[in-house]
Residue, then its C-alpha position, 0 to 999 in steps of 0.5 A: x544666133x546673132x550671126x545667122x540671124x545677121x547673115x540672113x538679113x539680105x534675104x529676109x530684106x529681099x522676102x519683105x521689100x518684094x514681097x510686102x513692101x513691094x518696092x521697086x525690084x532694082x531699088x529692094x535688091x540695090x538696098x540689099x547689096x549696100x546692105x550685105x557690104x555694110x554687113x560685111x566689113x563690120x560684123x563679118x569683119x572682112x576688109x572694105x577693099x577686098x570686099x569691093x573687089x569682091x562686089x567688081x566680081x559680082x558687076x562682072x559676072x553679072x554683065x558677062x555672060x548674064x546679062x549679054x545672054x537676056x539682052x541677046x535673047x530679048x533682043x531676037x525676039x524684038x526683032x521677030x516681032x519687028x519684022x512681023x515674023x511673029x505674026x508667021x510664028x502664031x499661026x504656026x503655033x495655032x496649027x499645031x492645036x488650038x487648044x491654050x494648055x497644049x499650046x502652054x506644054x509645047x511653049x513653056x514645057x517642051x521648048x523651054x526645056x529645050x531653050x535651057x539644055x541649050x543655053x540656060x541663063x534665063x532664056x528658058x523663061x525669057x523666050x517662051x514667056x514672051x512667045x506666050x505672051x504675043x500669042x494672047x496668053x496671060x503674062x502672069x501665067x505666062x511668067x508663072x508657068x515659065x518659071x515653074x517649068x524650068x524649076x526641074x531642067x536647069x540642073x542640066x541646062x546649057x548642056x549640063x554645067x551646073x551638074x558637070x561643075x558639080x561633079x568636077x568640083x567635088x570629085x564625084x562621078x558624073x555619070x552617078x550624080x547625073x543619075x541619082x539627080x534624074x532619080x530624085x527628081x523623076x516624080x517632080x518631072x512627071x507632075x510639074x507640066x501637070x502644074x504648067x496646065x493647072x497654072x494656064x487653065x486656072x486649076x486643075x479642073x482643066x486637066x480635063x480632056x489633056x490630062x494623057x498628053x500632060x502625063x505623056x508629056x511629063x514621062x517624055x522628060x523623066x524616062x529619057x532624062x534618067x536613061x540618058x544619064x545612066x548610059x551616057x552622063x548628064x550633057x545630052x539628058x534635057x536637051x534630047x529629052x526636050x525633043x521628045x516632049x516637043x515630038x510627044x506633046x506634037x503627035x498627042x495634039x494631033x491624035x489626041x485632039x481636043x476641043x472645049x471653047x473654054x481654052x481654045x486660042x483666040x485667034x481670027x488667022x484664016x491663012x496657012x503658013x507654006x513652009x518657006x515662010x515658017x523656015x524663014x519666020x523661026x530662022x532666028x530661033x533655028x540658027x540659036x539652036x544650030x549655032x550652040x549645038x556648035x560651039x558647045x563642048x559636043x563639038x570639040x573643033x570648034x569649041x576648042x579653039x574659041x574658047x581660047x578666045x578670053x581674058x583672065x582678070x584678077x579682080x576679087x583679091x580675097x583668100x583663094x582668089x581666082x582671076x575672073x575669065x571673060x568668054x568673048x566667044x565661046x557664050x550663049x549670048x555672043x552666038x544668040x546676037x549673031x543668029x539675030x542678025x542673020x536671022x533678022x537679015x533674011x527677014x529683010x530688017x535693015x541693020x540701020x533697023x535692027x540696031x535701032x531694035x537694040x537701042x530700045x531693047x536696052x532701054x526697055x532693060x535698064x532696070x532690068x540691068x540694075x536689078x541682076x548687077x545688085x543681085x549677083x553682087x550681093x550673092x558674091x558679097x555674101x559669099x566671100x563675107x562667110x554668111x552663105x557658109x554660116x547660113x548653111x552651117x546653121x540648118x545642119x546643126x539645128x536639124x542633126x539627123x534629118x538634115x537629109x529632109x532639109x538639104x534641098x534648102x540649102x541647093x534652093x538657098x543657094x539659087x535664090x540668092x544666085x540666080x543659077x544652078x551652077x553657082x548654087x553647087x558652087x557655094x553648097x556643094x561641099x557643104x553637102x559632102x562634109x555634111x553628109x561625112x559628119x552624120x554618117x562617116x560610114x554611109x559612103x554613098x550618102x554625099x553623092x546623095x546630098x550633093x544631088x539633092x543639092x543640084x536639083x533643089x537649085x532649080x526649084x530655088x530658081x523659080x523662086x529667085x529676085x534674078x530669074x523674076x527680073x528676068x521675066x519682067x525684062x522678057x514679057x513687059x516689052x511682049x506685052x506693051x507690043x500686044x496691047x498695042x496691036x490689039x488696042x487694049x484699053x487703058x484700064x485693061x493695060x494698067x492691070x496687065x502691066x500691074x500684074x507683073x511687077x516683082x512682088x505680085x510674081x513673088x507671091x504667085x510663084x510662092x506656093x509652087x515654090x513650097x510644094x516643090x521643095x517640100x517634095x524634094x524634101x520627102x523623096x531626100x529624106x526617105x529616098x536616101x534610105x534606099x541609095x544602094x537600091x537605086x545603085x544596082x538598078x541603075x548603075 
């Protein structure tokens, strides 16, 4: 009792000094990293030393690929801003509909699941919330609509590593997890853009007049997700899947036209945009897309050879270490920075301009960088301490056979404290396969089954972790400091917008989303495992 209760302790720190507390995020999750060290070289008995190699694991981590990825991706679009490119972009958007939860689906729904079946890392929630923020959104409901639209995708972001890491680590079909993962969360993707508007509009009550393009929207990701997976294997399923909403949620703007004043966008544009200046307006955005379409592993020629640009270093020098190997090229981050400045250079920015955009970029992020670096190290603290397995170890035990019901919140665990799909089915995933042989040694499908419950859930727990909110704060403060400023909100105004987005205001918000997701992963685990063989032959 007293070691899951010590093992916890991180968490149950992060919960209170966020959350009720509200401390400072970098200052809750600095004091939660000394913390996790001090636990774990004296209750945990683990050596300082390894343990701090093992906290140098976690720096780096942190800093490459994480925080490269945030800083590229904040720092494009700073320089949109900068060059007024922006300003193209808004009234590119406000053509498609003038209707805020349309605009909310497109942004927040259909290009941030594009934005994490491309990259991940983040920039899922960083891009769109600050493009939602610049076009006059609420920043709260902007991060808020962010975070909870990208709780379904991110099992498949940056073309699916988080599930093809998963299915190589456990020795499972990736074809058949990929599926089965699609399967579990088919009915949170149909209903999580419905929570998207209900977020914007202040209630479901503004469903009204776009509850077909919201479904559509919905079904736009579930259908193909789930086909795709089935057919094909789980690298294309969100990213094509995302082109389908952004095409759906387009069509229904335009054919399903809507027009209540209530959510109309707040716009006094009386120019149209040609399209060689909306080319050149979104080249920044265009070229990210063009450039991790070709570096990713769906071009093997070229990914090939720049993955063999790194370096391996051996810095944790625990049981089972491994040498950490940093990617110099092949990495969201290094192909975002180069579309930035290419972009910014059509856009007629100076490089004297733009690098001095990147100054501010990380000095607007320092306690951004703070923040993410405690994170990461006290989930590799934690991890290599034993108090994530014992953590985990402890929910089997206690819940015996309905375990299923409570498997989404170990994946969920494992994210919240990560920060990343990937490393959540790093740490739980074969957790789940021995879990799943002790309750039912003869039910041979049933790890394939936990294991993507353990994938899907990490994403709802992402919607929920210190490192995704960070994230969000480090994307829309500077968006939102650039719209007070060009729209000359007064001070009053300002304090309470700036005011609405510190940590524990977001944690709190984002709170119940976070319960009525897991909850419902729960149901469809528990009940829907009974069904495995089912889903196999319809399926598979």
């Amino acid at each position: 009792m007293l070691t899951t209760f010590l093992a916890l302790l991180p968490i149950l720190w992060l919960i209170v000094a966020l959350a009720i507390l509200k401390m400072p995020a970098w200052k809750a999750c600095g004091i939660a990293a000394i913390g996790s060290f001090i636990l774990a070289i004296t209750y945990f008995e683990k050596g300082a030393g390894v343990m701090f190699s093992g906290a140098l694991e976690g720096v780096a981590l942190a800093v490459w690929p994480i925080l490269l990825v945030i800083t590229a991706a904040i720092f494009t679009y700073n320089l949109v801003v900068h060059t007024k490119a922006m300003e193209t972009i808004k009234l590119m958007l406000s053509s498609v509909t003038s209707d805020t939860r349309i605009l909310a689906l497109l942004l927040a729904w259909g290009f941030g699941a594009f934005m994490e079946g491309m990259a991940g890392f983040g920039t899922a929630v960083a891009i769109p919330a600050a493009m939602m923020v610049a076009v006059g959104f609420d920043p709260l409901k902007s991060i808020l609509a962010c975070l909870v639209a990208n709780s379904v995708p991110t099992t498949f972001g940056s073309i699916a590593i988080p599930t093809t890491t998963l299915a190589s680590l456990t020795n499972l079909d990736p074809v058949h997890l990929g599926t089965f993962i699609s399967s579990q969360l088919f009915i949170l993707n149909v209903i999580a853009p419905f929570f998207v508007v209900g977020i914007i509009g202040g209630g479901f009550k503004a469903l009204k007049g776009v509850f077909t393009i919201t479904l559509l929207s919905g079904l736009a990701l579930a259908v193909p997700e789930l086909l795709i997976n089935a057919a094909a294997g789980p690298e294309l399923s969100v990213m094509v899947s995302s082109v389908i909403i952004m095409g759906v949620i387009i069509l229904g703007a335009k054919y399903l036209p809507t027009n209540d004043p209530e959510y109309k966008v707040e716009s006094t544009a009386t120019t149209s945009v040609s399209a060689k200046d909306g080319f050149v307006a979104a080249l920044p955005f265009i070229l990210i897309v063009i450039l991790l379409i070709l570096t990713s592993k769906l071009v093997p020629a070229i990914n090939g050879p720049l993955s063999t640009i790194k370096t391996a270093v051996p810095i944790y020098q625990g049981p089972g270490a491994k040498p950490y190997t940093f990617m110099w090229v092949a990495t969201p981050g290094i192909m975002i920075f180069i579309a930035a400045f290419i972009g910014g250079s059509v856009q007629k920015s100076s490089f004297g301009e733009m690098f001095g955009v990147l100054s501010k970029t990380f000095a607007n992020l320092k306690f951004t960088y703070l923040t993410i670096i405690s994170v990461v190290v006290t989930a590799k603290l934690m991890t290599y301490s034993g108090m994530t397995t014992d953590m985990a170890k402890a929910l089997v035990a206690a819940t015996g056979s309905l375990y299923p019901a409570f498997a989404p919140l170990v994946g969920a665990l494992g994210a919240f404290l990560t920060g990343s799909g990937t490393n959540a089915n790093v740490l739980f995933g074969p957790l789940q396969l021995a879990a799943a042989h002790d309750l039912a040694p003869e039910y041979k499908d049933l790890p394939l089954w936990l294991a993507a419950i353990n994938s899907g859930a990490a994403g709802i727990g992402k919607m929920f972790s210190p490192q995704s909110i960070a994230i969000a704060i480090g994307a829309v403060a500077p968006a939102l400091d650039a719209y007070i400023e060009s729209n000359k909100v007064d001070a009053a105004k300002a304090t309470q917008l700036r005011d609405s987005i510190k940590a524990n205001v977001i944690m709190v918000s984002v709170l119940k989303y976070f319960i009525i997701f897991i909850v419902a992963n729960g149901v469809i685990s528990y009940f829907g495992h009974n069904f495995i063989e089912h889903i196999q032959s319809f399926l598979l």
